[in-house]
C-alpha positions in Angstrom: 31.8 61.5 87.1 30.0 60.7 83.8 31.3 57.2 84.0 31.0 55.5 87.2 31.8 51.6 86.5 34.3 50.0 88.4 34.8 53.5 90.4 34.3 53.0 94.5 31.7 54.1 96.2 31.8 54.7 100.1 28.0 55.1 101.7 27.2 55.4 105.5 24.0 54.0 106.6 24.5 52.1 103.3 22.7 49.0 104.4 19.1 50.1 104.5 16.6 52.5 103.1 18.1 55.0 101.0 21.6 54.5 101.5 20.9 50.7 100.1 18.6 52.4 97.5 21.4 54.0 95.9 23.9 51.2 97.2 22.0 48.6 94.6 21.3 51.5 92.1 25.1 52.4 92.0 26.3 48.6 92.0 23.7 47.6 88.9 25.4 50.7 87.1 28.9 48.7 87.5 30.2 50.1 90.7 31.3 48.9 93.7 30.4 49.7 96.8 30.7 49.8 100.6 28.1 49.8 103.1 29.1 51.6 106.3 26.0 50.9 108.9 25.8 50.9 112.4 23.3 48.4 112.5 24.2 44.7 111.7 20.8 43.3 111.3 20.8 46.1 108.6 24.0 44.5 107.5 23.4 41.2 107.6 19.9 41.4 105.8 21.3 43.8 102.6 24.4 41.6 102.0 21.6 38.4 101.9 19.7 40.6 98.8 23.3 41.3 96.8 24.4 37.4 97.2 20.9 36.8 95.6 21.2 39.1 93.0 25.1 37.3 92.2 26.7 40.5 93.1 28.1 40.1 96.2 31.7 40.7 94.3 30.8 44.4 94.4 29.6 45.0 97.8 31.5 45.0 101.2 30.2 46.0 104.4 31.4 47.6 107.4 29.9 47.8 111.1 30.9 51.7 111.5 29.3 54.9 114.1 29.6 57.8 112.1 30.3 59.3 115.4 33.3 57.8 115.8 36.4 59.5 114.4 39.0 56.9 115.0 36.7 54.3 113.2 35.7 56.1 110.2 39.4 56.4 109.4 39.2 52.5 109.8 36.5 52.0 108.0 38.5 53.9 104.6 41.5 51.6 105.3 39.5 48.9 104.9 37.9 49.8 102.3 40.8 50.5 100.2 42.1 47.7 100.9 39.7 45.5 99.8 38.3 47.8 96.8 41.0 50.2 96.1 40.8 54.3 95.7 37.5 55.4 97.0 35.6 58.2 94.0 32.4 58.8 95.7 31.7 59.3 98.9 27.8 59.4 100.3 27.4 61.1 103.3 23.9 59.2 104.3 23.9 58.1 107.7 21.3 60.2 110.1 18.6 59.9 112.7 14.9 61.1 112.5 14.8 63.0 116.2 12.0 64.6 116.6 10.0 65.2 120.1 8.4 67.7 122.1 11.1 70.7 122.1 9.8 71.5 125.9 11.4 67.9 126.5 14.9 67.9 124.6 18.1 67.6 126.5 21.5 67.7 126.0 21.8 64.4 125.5 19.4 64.9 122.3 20.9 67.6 121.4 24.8 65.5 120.9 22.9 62.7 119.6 21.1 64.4 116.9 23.9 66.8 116.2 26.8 64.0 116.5 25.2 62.0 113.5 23.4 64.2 111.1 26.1 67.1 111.0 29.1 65.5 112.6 29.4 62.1 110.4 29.0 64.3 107.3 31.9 66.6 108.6 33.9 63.2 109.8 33.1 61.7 106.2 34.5 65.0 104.6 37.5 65.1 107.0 38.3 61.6 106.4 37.7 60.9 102.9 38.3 64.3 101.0 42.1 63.9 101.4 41.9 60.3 99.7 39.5 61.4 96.9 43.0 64.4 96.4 45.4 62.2 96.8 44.7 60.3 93.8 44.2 62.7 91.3 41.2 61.1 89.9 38.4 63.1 90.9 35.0 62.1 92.5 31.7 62.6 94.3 30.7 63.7 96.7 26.7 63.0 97.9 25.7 64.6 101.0 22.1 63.6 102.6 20.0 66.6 104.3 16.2 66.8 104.4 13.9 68.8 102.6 12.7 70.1 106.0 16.1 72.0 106.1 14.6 74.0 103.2 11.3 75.2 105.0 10.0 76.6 108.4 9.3 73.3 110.3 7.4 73.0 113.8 9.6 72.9 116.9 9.7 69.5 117.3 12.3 68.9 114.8 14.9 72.0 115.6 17.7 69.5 116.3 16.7 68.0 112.9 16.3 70.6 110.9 19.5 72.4 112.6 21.7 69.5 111.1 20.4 69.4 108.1 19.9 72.8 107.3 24.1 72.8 107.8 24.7 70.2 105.2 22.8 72.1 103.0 24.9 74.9 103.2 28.3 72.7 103.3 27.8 71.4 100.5 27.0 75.4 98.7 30.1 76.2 100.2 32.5 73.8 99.2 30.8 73.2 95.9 32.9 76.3 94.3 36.4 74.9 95.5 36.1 71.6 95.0 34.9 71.7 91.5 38.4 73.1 91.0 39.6 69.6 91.8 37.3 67.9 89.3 35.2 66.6 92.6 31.4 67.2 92.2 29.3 67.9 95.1 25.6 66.9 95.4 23.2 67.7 98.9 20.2 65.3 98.5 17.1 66.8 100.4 14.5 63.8 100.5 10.6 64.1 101.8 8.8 61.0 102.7 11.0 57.7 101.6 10.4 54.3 103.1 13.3 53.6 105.6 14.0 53.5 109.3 15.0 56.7 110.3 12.0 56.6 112.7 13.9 53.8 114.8 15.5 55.7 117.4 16.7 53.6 119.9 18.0 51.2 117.4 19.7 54.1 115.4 21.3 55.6 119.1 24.2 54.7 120.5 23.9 53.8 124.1 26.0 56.6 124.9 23.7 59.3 123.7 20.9 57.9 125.9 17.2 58.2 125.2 14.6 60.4 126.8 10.8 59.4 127.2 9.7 62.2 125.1 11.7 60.9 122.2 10.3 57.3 122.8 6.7 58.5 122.1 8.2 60.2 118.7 9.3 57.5 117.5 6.4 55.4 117.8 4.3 58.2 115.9 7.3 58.3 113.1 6.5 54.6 112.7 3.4 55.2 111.7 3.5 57.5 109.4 2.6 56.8 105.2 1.5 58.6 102.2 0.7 57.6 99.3 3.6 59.5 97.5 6.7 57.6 99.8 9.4 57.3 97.7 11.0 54.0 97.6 14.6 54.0 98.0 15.7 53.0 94.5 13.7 55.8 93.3 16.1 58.1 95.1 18.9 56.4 94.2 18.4 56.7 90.5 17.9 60.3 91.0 21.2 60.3 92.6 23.1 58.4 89.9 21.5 61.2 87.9 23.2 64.0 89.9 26.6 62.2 90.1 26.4 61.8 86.6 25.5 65.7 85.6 26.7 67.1 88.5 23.3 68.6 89.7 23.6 70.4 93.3 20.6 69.7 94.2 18.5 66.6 94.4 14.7 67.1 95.4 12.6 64.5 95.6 9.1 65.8 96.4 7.4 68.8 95.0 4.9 69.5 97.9 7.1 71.7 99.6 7.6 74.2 97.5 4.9 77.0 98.5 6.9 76.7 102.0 10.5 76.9 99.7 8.9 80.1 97.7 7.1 81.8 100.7 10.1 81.4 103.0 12.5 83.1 100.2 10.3 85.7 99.3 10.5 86.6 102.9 14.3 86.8 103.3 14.3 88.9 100.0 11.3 91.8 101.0 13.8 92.1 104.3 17.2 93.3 102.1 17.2 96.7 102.0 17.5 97.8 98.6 20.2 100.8 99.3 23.4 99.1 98.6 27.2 99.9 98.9 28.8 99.9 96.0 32.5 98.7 97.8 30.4 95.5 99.0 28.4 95.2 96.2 31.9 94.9 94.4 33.1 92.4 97.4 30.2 89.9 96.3 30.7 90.4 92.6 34.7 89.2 93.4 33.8 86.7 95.8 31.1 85.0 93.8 33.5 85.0 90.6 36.2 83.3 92.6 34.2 80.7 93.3 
Protein backbone atom coordinates (compact mmCIF):
# COMPACT_ATOMS: atom_id res chain seq x y z
CA UNK A 1 0.00 0.00 0.00
CA UNK A 2 2.25 2.91 -1.17
CA UNK A 3 -0.74 5.14 -1.28
CA UNK A 4 -2.99 5.03 1.57
CA UNK A 5 -5.46 8.21 1.16
CA UNK A 6 -9.01 7.68 1.15
CA UNK A 7 -8.24 3.76 1.85
CA UNK A 8 -10.07 2.34 5.26
CA UNK A 9 -8.50 1.56 8.02
CA UNK A 10 -9.93 -0.85 10.75
CA UNK A 11 -8.02 -0.57 14.34
CA UNK A 12 -9.00 -2.42 17.59
CA UNK A 13 -8.20 -0.69 20.75
CA UNK A 14 -8.09 2.34 18.26
CA UNK A 15 -9.17 4.87 20.74
CA UNK A 16 -6.21 5.24 23.02
CA UNK A 17 -2.46 4.91 23.19
CA UNK A 18 -1.06 3.38 20.22
CA UNK A 19 -3.87 2.30 18.44
CA UNK A 20 -4.99 6.23 18.48
CA UNK A 21 -1.27 6.94 17.72
CA UNK A 22 -1.54 5.47 14.53
CA UNK A 23 -5.41 6.14 14.28
CA UNK A 24 -4.39 10.15 13.99
CA UNK A 25 -1.09 9.30 12.10
CA UNK A 26 -3.06 7.31 9.48
CA UNK A 27 -6.05 9.93 9.27
CA UNK A 28 -3.52 13.15 8.84
CA UNK A 29 -2.05 10.91 5.89
CA UNK A 30 -5.71 11.03 4.21
CA UNK A 31 -7.21 7.92 5.48
CA UNK A 32 -10.09 7.07 7.29
CA UNK A 33 -10.39 5.28 9.99
CA UNK A 34 -12.33 3.28 12.62
CA UNK A 35 -11.73 2.94 16.19
CA UNK A 36 -12.83 -0.42 17.58
CA UNK A 37 -12.38 -0.03 21.65
CA UNK A 38 -13.84 -1.62 24.42
CA UNK A 39 -13.67 1.26 26.50
CA UNK A 40 -16.13 4.25 25.93
CA UNK A 41 -14.44 6.77 27.98
CA UNK A 42 -11.58 5.82 25.55
CA UNK A 43 -14.08 6.54 22.96
CA UNK A 44 -15.70 9.29 23.92
CA UNK A 45 -12.35 11.23 24.84
CA UNK A 46 -10.44 10.42 21.21
CA UNK A 47 -13.48 11.35 19.09
CA UNK A 48 -13.42 14.96 21.31
CA UNK A 49 -9.53 15.35 19.92
CA UNK A 50 -10.51 14.51 15.98
CA UNK A 51 -13.71 17.04 16.16
CA UNK A 52 -10.96 19.54 17.33
CA UNK A 53 -8.61 18.82 14.85
CA UNK A 54 -11.92 19.29 12.03
CA UNK A 55 -11.56 15.74 11.16
CA UNK A 56 -14.20 14.05 12.54
CA UNK A 57 -15.37 13.17 8.78
CA UNK A 58 -12.67 10.55 8.79
CA UNK A 59 -13.05 8.86 12.01
CA UNK A 60 -15.92 6.49 13.29
CA UNK A 61 -15.96 4.61 16.35
CA UNK A 62 -17.17 1.42 17.54
CA UNK A 63 -17.88 0.03 21.26
CA UNK A 64 -16.40 -3.64 20.29
CA UNK A 65 -14.69 -6.91 22.76
CA UNK A 66 -12.30 -8.34 20.59
CA UNK A 67 -13.42 -11.37 22.37
CA UNK A 68 -16.49 -11.43 20.98
CA UNK A 69 -16.90 -13.21 17.59
CA UNK A 70 -20.41 -12.36 16.76
CA UNK A 71 -19.55 -8.64 17.40
CA UNK A 72 -16.48 -8.24 15.42
CA UNK A 73 -18.44 -9.42 12.41
CA UNK A 74 -20.72 -6.47 13.50
CA UNK A 75 -18.40 -4.16 13.95
CA UNK A 76 -17.03 -4.77 9.83
CA UNK A 77 -20.68 -4.36 8.83
CA UNK A 78 -20.78 -1.30 10.20
CA UNK A 79 -17.95 -0.21 9.18
CA UNK A 80 -18.49 -0.78 5.59
CA UNK A 81 -21.37 0.69 5.73
CA UNK A 82 -20.48 3.77 6.88
CA UNK A 83 -16.84 3.98 5.18
CA UNK A 84 -16.88 1.44 2.50
CA UNK A 85 -14.17 -1.60 1.70
CA UNK A 86 -11.92 -1.93 4.63
CA UNK A 87 -7.72 -2.06 3.19
CA UNK A 88 -6.02 -2.19 6.40
CA UNK A 89 -6.69 -3.93 9.12
CA UNK A 90 -4.66 -3.23 12.74
CA UNK A 91 -4.80 -5.90 14.94
CA UNK A 92 -4.03 -3.65 18.34
CA UNK A 93 -6.28 -4.41 20.96
CA UNK A 94 -4.37 -6.29 24.13
CA UNK A 95 -3.99 -6.46 27.87
CA UNK A 96 -0.64 -5.92 29.94
CA UNK A 97 -1.27 -9.18 32.39
CA UNK A 98 1.31 -9.68 34.31
CA UNK A 99 1.40 -11.15 38.10
CA UNK A 100 3.04 -13.53 40.21
CA UNK A 101 3.01 -16.90 38.02
CA UNK A 102 2.48 -18.90 41.56
CA UNK A 103 -0.92 -16.90 41.53
CA UNK A 104 -2.34 -17.26 37.86
CA UNK A 105 -5.51 -19.05 37.20
CA UNK A 106 -7.55 -20.12 34.59
CA UNK A 107 -9.44 -17.27 34.53
CA UNK A 108 -6.08 -15.33 33.64
CA UNK A 109 -5.08 -17.55 31.55
CA UNK A 110 -8.68 -17.03 29.04
CA UNK A 111 -8.39 -13.51 29.74
CA UNK A 112 -4.98 -12.88 28.70
CA UNK A 113 -5.14 -15.49 25.90
CA UNK A 114 -8.87 -14.40 24.66
CA UNK A 115 -7.53 -10.82 23.87
CA UNK A 116 -3.94 -10.71 22.87
CA UNK A 117 -3.99 -14.01 20.56
CA UNK A 118 -7.70 -14.61 20.09
CA UNK A 119 -8.88 -10.91 18.79
CA UNK A 120 -5.88 -11.04 16.42
CA UNK A 121 -7.07 -14.50 15.05
CA UNK A 122 -10.91 -13.11 15.27
CA UNK A 123 -9.61 -9.86 13.33
CA UNK A 124 -7.90 -12.19 10.68
CA UNK A 125 -11.01 -14.58 10.50
CA UNK A 126 -13.25 -11.75 10.12
CA UNK A 127 -11.68 -9.23 8.03
CA UNK A 128 -9.20 -11.29 5.61
CA UNK A 129 -12.16 -12.51 3.52
CA UNK A 130 -13.31 -8.75 3.02
CA UNK A 131 -9.74 -7.40 2.27
CA UNK A 132 -10.14 -10.81 -0.77
CA UNK A 133 -13.21 -10.11 -1.77
CA UNK A 134 -12.50 -6.91 -3.20
CA UNK A 135 -9.58 -7.43 -5.10
CA UNK A 136 -7.82 -4.38 -3.95
CA UNK A 137 -5.28 -5.51 -1.68
CA UNK A 138 -4.27 -4.23 1.82
CA UNK A 139 -2.61 -4.31 5.22
CA UNK A 140 -2.48 -5.95 7.50
CA UNK A 141 -0.77 -4.63 11.09
CA UNK A 142 -0.60 -7.08 13.81
CA UNK A 143 0.50 -5.75 17.51
CA UNK A 144 2.90 -8.22 19.69
CA UNK A 145 5.49 -6.98 22.13
CA UNK A 146 8.99 -6.98 22.02
CA UNK A 147 9.00 -9.15 25.16
CA UNK A 148 7.83 -11.97 22.63
CA UNK A 149 11.33 -11.60 21.17
CA UNK A 150 13.36 -12.27 24.40
CA UNK A 151 13.45 -14.57 27.57
CA UNK A 152 11.15 -12.59 29.99
CA UNK A 153 10.64 -13.34 33.87
CA UNK A 154 7.65 -15.56 34.80
CA UNK A 155 5.46 -13.11 35.51
CA UNK A 156 4.53 -12.36 32.14
CA UNK A 157 4.13 -16.16 30.51
CA UNK A 158 0.50 -15.48 29.61
CA UNK A 159 1.96 -12.28 27.95
CA UNK A 160 4.60 -13.22 26.35
CA UNK A 161 2.73 -16.69 25.17
CA UNK A 162 0.23 -14.42 23.15
CA UNK A 163 2.45 -12.44 21.73
CA UNK A 164 5.13 -14.56 20.91
CA UNK A 165 2.08 -16.34 18.60
CA UNK A 166 1.42 -13.20 16.72
CA UNK A 167 4.78 -12.92 16.05
CA UNK A 168 4.90 -16.07 14.31
CA UNK A 169 1.35 -15.55 12.57
CA UNK A 170 2.19 -12.92 11.04
CA UNK A 171 5.86 -15.04 9.54
CA UNK A 172 3.53 -17.47 8.53
CA UNK A 173 1.05 -15.94 6.60
CA UNK A 174 3.34 -13.21 5.31
CA UNK A 175 4.47 -15.65 2.28
CA UNK A 176 0.73 -16.44 1.12
CA UNK A 177 -0.70 -13.40 1.49
CA UNK A 178 1.78 -11.36 -0.35
CA UNK A 179 0.46 -13.53 -3.24
CA UNK A 180 -2.73 -11.54 -2.88
CA UNK A 181 -1.06 -8.12 -2.93
CA UNK A 182 -1.89 -7.97 1.05
CA UNK A 183 1.18 -6.84 3.21
CA UNK A 184 1.60 -8.08 6.55
CA UNK A 185 3.39 -6.12 9.37
CA UNK A 186 3.83 -7.59 13.39
CA UNK A 187 4.67 -4.39 15.42
CA UNK A 188 6.77 -5.39 18.59
CA UNK A 189 6.68 -2.13 20.82
CA UNK A 190 8.85 -1.61 24.26
CA UNK A 191 7.85 1.08 26.61
CA UNK A 192 5.03 3.42 24.93
CA UNK A 193 2.73 5.67 27.02
CA UNK A 194 -0.78 3.96 27.06
CA UNK A 195 -3.02 2.07 29.35
CA UNK A 196 -2.32 -1.39 28.92
CA UNK A 197 -1.48 -1.35 32.67
CA UNK A 198 -5.36 -0.84 33.46
CA UNK A 199 -6.47 -4.23 34.08
CA UNK A 200 -9.67 -4.19 35.48
CA UNK A 201 -10.77 -1.49 33.17
CA UNK A 202 -9.33 -3.49 30.05
CA UNK A 203 -11.26 -7.03 31.58
CA UNK A 204 -14.31 -7.99 30.82
CA UNK A 205 -16.34 -8.96 33.85
CA UNK A 206 -16.49 -12.28 32.61
CA UNK A 207 -12.85 -13.09 32.83
CA UNK A 208 -12.79 -12.00 36.50
CA UNK A 209 -9.81 -10.57 38.34
CA UNK A 210 -7.50 -12.13 40.86
CA UNK A 211 -5.72 -10.23 43.82
CA UNK A 212 -2.42 -11.02 42.54
CA UNK A 213 -3.14 -9.37 39.26
CA UNK A 214 -4.60 -6.28 41.16
CA UNK A 215 -1.10 -5.56 42.81
CA UNK A 216 0.45 -5.84 39.00
CA UNK A 217 -1.34 -3.52 37.90
CA UNK A 218 -0.80 -0.91 40.29
CA UNK A 219 3.14 -1.50 39.77
CA UNK A 220 2.51 -1.25 35.82
CA UNK A 221 1.07 2.18 36.58
CA UNK A 222 3.98 3.25 37.83
CA UNK A 223 6.27 2.52 35.66
CA UNK A 224 8.47 5.38 33.26
CA UNK A 225 11.64 5.79 31.45
CA UNK A 226 12.91 8.32 29.91
CA UNK A 227 12.86 6.63 26.41
CA UNK A 228 8.70 5.92 26.41
CA UNK A 229 7.64 6.20 23.14
CA UNK A 230 4.71 8.40 22.52
CA UNK A 231 2.06 6.85 20.48
CA UNK A 232 2.39 8.98 17.28
CA UNK A 233 5.87 8.04 17.33
CA UNK A 234 4.78 4.41 16.73
CA UNK A 235 2.42 5.26 14.50
CA UNK A 236 4.62 6.95 12.03
CA UNK A 237 6.77 4.07 12.09
CA UNK A 238 3.83 2.09 11.23
CA UNK A 239 2.73 4.25 8.26
CA UNK A 240 6.39 3.54 7.34
CA UNK A 241 5.91 -0.29 7.23
CA UNK A 242 2.51 -0.12 5.48
CA UNK A 243 3.95 1.96 3.08
CA UNK A 244 7.32 -0.34 2.29
CA UNK A 245 5.98 -3.30 3.45
CA UNK A 246 8.57 -3.87 6.36
CA UNK A 247 7.78 -7.19 8.54
CA UNK A 248 8.91 -6.02 11.25
CA UNK A 249 8.40 -2.83 13.27
CA UNK A 250 10.86 -2.34 16.40
CA UNK A 251 10.62 0.39 18.37
CA UNK A 252 13.35 0.21 21.04
CA UNK A 253 16.87 -0.91 20.56
CA UNK A 254 17.63 -2.05 24.24
CA UNK A 255 16.62 -5.44 23.75
CA UNK A 256 18.76 -6.54 21.42
CA UNK A 257 21.69 -8.33 23.50
CA UNK A 258 18.58 -10.41 24.86
CA UNK A 259 17.34 -10.74 20.82
CA UNK A 260 21.20 -11.75 19.82
CA UNK A 261 21.96 -13.97 22.93
CA UNK A 262 18.66 -15.82 22.74
CA UNK A 263 19.33 -16.66 18.82
CA UNK A 264 22.78 -17.50 19.19
CA UNK A 265 21.51 -20.04 21.64
CA UNK A 266 18.93 -21.80 19.42
CA UNK A 267 21.61 -21.84 16.66
CA UNK A 268 24.80 -23.57 18.80
CA UNK A 269 21.84 -26.31 19.66
CA UNK A 270 21.26 -27.49 15.56
CA UNK A 271 23.24 -30.09 15.03
CA UNK A 272 25.32 -29.46 12.05
CA UNK A 273 24.92 -33.15 10.38
CA UNK A 274 22.09 -32.64 8.02
CA UNK A 275 19.87 -34.68 5.65
CA UNK A 276 20.12 -33.89 2.44
CA UNK A 277 16.18 -35.15 1.58
CA UNK A 278 15.09 -32.39 4.39
CA UNK A 279 17.61 -30.11 3.62
CA UNK A 280 15.88 -30.25 0.09
CA UNK A 281 12.27 -30.17 1.93
CA UNK A 282 13.29 -26.57 3.33
CA UNK A 283 14.96 -25.35 0.22
CA UNK A 284 11.14 -26.19 -1.56
CA UNK A 285 9.22 -25.02 1.13
CA UNK A 286 10.94 -21.78 1.70
CA UNK A 287 10.87 -21.02 -2.21
CA UNK A 288 7.17 -21.65 -2.25
CA UNK A 289 6.59 -19.15 0.01
Amino acid sequence: MKSVTDKVAFITGGASGIGLGIAGTLVDAGMKAVLADLRQDHIDAALTEFRRCGQAKSVHAICLDVTDRGAMTAAADETEHVFGKVHLLVNNAGVGITGPFSGITYADWDFGLAVNLGGVINGLQTFLPRIRAHGEGGHVINTASLAALVPMPAAYVTYVAAKAAVVTISETIRGELALENIGVSVLAPGPVKTSIHELTKNRPAKFGVGDAFRQAEQIGAAVAFPSMMQPREVGALVLRAIRENELYIITHGEWRPMAEARHAALIAAMPTKLDPALVAMVRAQRAGR
